[in-house]
C-alpha positions in Angstrom: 9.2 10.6 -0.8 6.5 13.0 -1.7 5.0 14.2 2.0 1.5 13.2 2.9 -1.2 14.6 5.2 0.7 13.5 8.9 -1.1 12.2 12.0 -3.5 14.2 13.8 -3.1 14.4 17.5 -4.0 11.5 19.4 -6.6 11.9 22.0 -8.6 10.0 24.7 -11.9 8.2 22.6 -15.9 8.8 23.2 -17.6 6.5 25.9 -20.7 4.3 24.8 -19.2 1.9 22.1 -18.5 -1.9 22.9 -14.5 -1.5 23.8 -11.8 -4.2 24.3 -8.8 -3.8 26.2 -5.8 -4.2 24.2 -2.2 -4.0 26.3 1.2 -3.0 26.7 1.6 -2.9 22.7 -1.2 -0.9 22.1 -0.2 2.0 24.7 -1.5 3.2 28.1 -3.9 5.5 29.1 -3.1 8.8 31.0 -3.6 6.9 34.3 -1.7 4.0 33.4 -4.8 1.8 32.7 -4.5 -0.1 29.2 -5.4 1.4 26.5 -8.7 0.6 24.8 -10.2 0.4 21.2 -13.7 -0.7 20.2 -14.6 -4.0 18.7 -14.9 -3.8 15.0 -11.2 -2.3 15.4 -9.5 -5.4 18.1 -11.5 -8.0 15.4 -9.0 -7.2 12.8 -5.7 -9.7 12.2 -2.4 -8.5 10.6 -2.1 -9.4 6.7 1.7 -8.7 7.0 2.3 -12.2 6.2 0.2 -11.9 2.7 3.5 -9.2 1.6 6.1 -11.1 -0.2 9.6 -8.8 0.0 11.2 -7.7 -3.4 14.3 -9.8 -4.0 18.0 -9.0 -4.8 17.3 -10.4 -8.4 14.2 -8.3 -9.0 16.7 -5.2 -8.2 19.1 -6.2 -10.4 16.4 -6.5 -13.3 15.4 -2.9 -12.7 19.3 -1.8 -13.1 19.5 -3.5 -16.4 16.4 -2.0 -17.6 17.6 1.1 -16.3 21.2 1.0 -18.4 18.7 0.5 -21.5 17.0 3.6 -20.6 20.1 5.6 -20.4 21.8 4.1 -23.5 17.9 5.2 -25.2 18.3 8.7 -23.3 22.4 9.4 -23.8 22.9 9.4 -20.2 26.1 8.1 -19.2 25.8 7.6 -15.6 22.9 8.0 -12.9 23.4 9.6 -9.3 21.3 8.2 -6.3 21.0 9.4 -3.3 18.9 8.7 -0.1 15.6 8.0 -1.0 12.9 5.8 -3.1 15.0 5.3 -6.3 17.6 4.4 -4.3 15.7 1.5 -2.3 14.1 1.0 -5.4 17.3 -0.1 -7.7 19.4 -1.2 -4.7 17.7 -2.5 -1.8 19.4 0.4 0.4 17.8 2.2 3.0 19.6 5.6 3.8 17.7 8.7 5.0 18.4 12.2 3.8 21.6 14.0 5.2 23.7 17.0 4.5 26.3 14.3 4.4 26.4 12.8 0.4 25.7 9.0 0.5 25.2 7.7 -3.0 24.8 4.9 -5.8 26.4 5.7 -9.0 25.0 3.7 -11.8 27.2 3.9 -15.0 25.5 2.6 -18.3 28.0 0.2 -18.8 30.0 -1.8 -15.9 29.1 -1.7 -12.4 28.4 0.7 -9.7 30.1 2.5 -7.0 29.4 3.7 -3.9 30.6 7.2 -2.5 29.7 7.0 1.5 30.7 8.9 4.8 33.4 6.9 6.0 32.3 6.5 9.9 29.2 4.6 8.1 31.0 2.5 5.7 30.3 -0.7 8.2 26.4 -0.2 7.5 27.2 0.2 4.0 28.7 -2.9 3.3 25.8 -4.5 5.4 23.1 -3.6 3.3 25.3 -3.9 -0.6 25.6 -7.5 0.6 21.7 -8.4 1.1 21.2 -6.6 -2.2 21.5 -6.4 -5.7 25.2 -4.5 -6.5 27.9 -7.3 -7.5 31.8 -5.9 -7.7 30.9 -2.6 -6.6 33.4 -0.4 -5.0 33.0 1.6 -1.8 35.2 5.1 -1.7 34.4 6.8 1.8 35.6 10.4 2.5 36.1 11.7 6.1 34.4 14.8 7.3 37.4 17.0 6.3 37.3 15.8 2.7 34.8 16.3 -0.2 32.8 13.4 -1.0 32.0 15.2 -4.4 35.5 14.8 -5.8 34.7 10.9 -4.8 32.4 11.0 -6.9 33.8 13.0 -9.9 36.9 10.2 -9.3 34.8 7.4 -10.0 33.3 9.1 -12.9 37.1 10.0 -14.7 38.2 6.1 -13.5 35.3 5.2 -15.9 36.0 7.3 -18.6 33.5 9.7 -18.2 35.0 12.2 -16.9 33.1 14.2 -19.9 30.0 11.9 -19.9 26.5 12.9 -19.0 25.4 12.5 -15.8 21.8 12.2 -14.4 21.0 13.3 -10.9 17.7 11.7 -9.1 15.8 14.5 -8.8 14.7 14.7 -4.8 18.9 15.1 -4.1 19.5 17.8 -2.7 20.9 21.1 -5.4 24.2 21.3 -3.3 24.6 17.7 -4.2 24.0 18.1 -7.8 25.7 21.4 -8.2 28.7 19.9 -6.0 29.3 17.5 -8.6 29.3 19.8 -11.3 31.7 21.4 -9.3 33.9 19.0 -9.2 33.7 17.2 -12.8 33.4 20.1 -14.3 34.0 18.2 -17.5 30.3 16.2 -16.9 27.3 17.3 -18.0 24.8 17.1 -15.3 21.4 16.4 -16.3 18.1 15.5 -14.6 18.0 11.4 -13.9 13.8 11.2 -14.5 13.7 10.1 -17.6 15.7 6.9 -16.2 14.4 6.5 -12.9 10.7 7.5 -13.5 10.5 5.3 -16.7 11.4 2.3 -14.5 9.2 3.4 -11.9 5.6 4.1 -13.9 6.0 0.6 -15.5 4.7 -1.8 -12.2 5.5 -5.6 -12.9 2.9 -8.1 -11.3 4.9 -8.2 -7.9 5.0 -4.8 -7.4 1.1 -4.2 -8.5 0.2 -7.2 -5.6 1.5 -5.3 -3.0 0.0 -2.3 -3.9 -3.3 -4.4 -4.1 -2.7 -5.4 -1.0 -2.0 -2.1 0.6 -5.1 -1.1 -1.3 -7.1 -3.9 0.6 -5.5 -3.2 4.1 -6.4 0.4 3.8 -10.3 -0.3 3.2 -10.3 -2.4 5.8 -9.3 -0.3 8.3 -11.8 2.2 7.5 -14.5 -0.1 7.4 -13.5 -0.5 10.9 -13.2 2.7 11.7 -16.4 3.6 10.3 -18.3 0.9 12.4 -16.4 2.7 15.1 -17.4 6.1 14.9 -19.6 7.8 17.2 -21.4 11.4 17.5 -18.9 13.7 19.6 -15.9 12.5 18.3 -13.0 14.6 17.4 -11.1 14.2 14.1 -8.7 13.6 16.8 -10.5 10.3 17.9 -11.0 8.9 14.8 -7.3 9.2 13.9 -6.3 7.4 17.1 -8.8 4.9 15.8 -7.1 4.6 12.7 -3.9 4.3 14.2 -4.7 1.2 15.9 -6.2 -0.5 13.3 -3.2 -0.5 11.1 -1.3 -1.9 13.9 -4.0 -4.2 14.3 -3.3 -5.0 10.5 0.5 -5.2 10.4 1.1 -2.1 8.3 2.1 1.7 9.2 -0.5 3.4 8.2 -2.0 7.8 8.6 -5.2 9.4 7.6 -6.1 12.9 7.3 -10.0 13.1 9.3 -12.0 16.0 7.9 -15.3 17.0 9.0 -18.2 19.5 8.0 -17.2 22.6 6.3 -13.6 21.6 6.1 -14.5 18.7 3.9 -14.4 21.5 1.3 -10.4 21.9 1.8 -9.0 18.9 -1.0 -6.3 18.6 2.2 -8.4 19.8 5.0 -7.7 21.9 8.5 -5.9 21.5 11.5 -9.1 23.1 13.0 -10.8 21.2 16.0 -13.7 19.6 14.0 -16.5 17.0 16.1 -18.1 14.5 14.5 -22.0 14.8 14.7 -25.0 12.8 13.4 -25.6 14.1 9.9 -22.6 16.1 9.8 -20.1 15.0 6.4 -17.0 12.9 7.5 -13.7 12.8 4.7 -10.9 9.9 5.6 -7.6 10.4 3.4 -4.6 8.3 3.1 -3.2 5.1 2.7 -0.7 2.6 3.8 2.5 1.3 3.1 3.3 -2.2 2.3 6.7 -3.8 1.2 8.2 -0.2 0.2 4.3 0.6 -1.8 1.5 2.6 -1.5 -2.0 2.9 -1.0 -4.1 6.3 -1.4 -8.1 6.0 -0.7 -10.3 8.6 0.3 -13.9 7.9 1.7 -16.9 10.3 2.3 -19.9 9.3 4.4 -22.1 10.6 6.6 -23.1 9.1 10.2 -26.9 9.2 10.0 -28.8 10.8 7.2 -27.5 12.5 4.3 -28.8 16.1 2.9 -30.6 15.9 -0.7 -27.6 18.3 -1.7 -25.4 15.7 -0.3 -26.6 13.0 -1.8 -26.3 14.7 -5.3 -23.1 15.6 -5.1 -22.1 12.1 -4.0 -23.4 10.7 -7.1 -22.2 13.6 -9.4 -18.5 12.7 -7.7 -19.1 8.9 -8.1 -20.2 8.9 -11.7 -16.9 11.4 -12.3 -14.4 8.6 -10.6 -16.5 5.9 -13.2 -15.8 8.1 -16.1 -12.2 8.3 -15.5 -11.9 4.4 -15.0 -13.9 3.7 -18.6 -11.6 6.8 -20.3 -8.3 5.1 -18.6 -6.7 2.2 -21.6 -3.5 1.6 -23.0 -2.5 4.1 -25.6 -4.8 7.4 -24.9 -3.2 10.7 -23.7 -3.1 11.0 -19.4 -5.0 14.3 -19.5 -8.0 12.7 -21.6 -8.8 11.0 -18.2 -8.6 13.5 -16.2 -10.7 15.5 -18.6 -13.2 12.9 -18.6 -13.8 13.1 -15.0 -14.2 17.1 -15.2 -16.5 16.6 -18.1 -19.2 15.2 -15.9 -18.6 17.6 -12.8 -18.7 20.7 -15.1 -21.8 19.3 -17.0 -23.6 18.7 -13.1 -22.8 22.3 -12.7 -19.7 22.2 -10.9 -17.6 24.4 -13.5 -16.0 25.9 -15.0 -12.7 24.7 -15.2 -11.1 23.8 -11.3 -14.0 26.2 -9.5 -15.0 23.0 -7.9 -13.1 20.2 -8.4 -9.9 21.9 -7.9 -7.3 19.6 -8.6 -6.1 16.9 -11.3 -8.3 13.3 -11.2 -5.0 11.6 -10.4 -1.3 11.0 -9.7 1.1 8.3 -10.3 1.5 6.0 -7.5 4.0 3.1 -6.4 6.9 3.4 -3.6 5.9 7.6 -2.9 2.4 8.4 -2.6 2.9 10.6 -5.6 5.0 9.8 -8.6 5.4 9.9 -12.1 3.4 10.2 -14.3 0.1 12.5 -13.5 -3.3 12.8 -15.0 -4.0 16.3 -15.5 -3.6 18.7 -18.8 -0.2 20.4 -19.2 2.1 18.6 -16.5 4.1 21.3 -14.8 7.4 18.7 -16.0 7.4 18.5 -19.5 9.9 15.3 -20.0 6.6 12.8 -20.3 3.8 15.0 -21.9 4.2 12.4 -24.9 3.9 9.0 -22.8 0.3 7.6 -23.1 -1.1 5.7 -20.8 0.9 2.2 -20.7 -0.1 -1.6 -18.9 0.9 -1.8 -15.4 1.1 2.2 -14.9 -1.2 3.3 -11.9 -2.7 5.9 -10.4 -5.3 7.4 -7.9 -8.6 7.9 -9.6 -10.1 10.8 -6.6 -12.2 13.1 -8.3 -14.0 15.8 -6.0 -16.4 18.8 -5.3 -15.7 21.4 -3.0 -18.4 23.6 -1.6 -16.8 26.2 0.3 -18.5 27.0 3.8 -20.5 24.0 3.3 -19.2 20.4 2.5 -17.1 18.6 -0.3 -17.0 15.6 -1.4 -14.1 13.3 -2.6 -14.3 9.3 -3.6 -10.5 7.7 -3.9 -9.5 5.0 -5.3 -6.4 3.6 -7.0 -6.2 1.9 -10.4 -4.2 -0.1 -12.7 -3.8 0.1 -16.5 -4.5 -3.2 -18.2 -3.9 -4.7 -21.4 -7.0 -3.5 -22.7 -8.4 -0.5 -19.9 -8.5 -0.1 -16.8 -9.1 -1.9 -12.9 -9.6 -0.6 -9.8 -7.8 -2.0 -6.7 -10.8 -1.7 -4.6 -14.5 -1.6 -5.2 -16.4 2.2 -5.4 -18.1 3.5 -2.7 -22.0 2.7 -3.5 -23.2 5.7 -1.5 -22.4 7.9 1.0 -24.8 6.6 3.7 -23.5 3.1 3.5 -20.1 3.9 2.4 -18.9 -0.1 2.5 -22.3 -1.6 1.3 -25.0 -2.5 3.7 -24.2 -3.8 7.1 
């Protein structure tokens, strides 16, 4: 998974708010008394039993449309290693490793499994809760090479000389291992496969995002109401923390504040929370395997003019890039339609200001495929339009260096005919979740 702004610190909160004592599963102080978290935060009740799990058949859907892909692409075989794809297609949950676990999808016939053989057990536990029927299991011990397991399979297939696509977070030594050791193969990137079943979200997949979507706004509603002057960014990340386990979801949020709202991904700085001073929360949540990403700015107090301004230059931005996002148009026209009205305000040329694309893909990794932004640094899906069900962050931003930025998140869907956001907009950056 594509990395995301981690946990700040987690530190004792400000006095003077109206606190509840929650117990052993929320933690202890450092003198052993309970832990304690205000009461906009101990209101909230988990939504974990709104997520509905993706089943073994839905998996086994996204393998056939994957062997259509490959038969479309000429890729003979894809290689899977620990990761989203892999959870994605099988239902397996392996972490990375220097030792090779992996999923070998062939475009015709069934898969196989090449696994460390001290882990076969585990294995077998997990291919029977999930979608792989008839697949075969070769383990290698730690004196052999698991890459000639795999360039075995390959030949027992007859393709020994095929084309075979690699997911693209493996590890090179993986990749260049089995090129080693089929040298007959033609390795290949696996993208085209994997990310053109991953962009497309069916109706399950765009709930739970919706849902993580929801859970993420209301935690920092509740955060928000929880917020006092002398904070650290420190505090209102512990405050976040709990509310997610409040929720029933992991959850993390990056906590900017002042001048560093002007760094897209802020500072590690210690930063306190004033009255008047700009606040920036990033991040999302994780439900059932998805994503959310939302970004809020606000101010405690009264805003600056300047502030203010900017607020609604940003807001308008995210708007125009909603209206410009429909089935059929090219991804950089909506990121160009968000830049349009930020350069026009004054914030130009170019990335001087908002420096970074309006959006990425979004799903099971905070980022994926495909991104909104001219001339995508992989060139493999420069021709794919925007498509029904694809969806993305819609965050544009200014950045005033030594003074403030401003950024307004939210995530999006493509529809039939344009575009819908998961959440509503921030209306302003005094009352960032409407009036009280």
């Amino acid at each position: 998974m594509v990395s995301r702004r981690s946990f700040l610190g987690l530190t004792a909160a400000g006095a003077g708010l109206p606190w509840v004592r929650l117990f052993a599963q929320r933690g202890r102080g450092s003198e052993g008394a309970p832990a304690a978290v205000p009461a906009s935060i101990a209101s909230l009740t988990s939504m974990r039993g709104r997520a509905k799990p993706i089943t073994a058949e839905e998996r086994r859907a996204r393998i056939e449309r994957a062997k259509a892909i490959m038969a479309a692409q000429k890729i003979d075989a894809i290689v899977l290693t620990g990761g989203t794809s892999l959870l994605y297609f099988t239902g397996i949950r392996w972490g990375g490793s220097e030792r090779l676990f992996a999923v070998v999808i062939p475009k015709e016939g069934n898969p196989f499994v090449v696994c460390p053989a001290f882990e076969e057990d585990r294995a077998r536990e997990q291919l029977a809760l999930g979608p792989l029927l008839h697949t075969d299991v070769a383990t290698w011990q730690e004196d052999e090479s698991p890459f000639d397991r795999v360039a075995q399979g390959l030949k027992d297939r007859g393709l020994a000389t095929g084309r075979v696509g690699v997911e693209e977070t493996s590890k090179f030594v993986f990749a260049d291992s089995i090129a080693a050791a089929a040298p007959g193969a033609r390795v290949t990137s696996a993208t085209p496969v994997t990310a053109g079943c991953r962009m497309i979200k069916d109706a399950h997949e765009l709930d739970l995002i919706r849902l993580a979507c929801e859970a993420t706004l209301t935690c920092y509603e509740a955060v928000y109401k929880a917020l006092q002057p002398g904070m650290t960014q420190n505090d209102a990340s512990r405050l976040i923390n709990a509310a997610y386990g409040r929720l029933g979801f992991p959850g993390f949020a990056s906590v900017q504040v002042g001048e560093y709202t002007a760094l897209p991904h802020g500072s590690i700085t210690p930063q306190t929370i004033r009255e008047g001073t700009i606040i920036m929360i990033d991040d999302g949540c994780t439900v059932e395997g998805y994503q959310s990403d939302i970004t809020r700015t606000f101010v405690l107090g009264r805003a600056t003019d300047k502030m203010k301004k900017v607020f609604d230059i940003v807001h308008q931005a995210q708007t125009a890039a909603l209206k410009a996002a429909r089935p059929g148009v090219a991804l950089e026209s909506v990121d160009a339609a968000a830049r349009k009205v930020i350069v026009d305000a004054g914030y130009g040329p170019g990335f001087k200001y908002f420096s970074h694309r309006v959006g990425h893909g979004m799903g099971m990794d905070g980022h994926e495929w495909p991104y909104l932004v001219k001339n995508n640094m992989f060139g493999w899906e420069k021709a794919v339009p925007a498509q029904p069900g694809m969806v993305f962050s819609d965050e544009p931003g200014v950045y005033i260096r030594g003074e403030f930025g401003v950024r307004l998140e939210d995530d999006m869907h493509i529809t039939a005919n344009g575009a819908e956001l998961f959440t509503p907009q921030s209306p302003s950056i005094e009352a960032p979740f409407g009036a009280a």
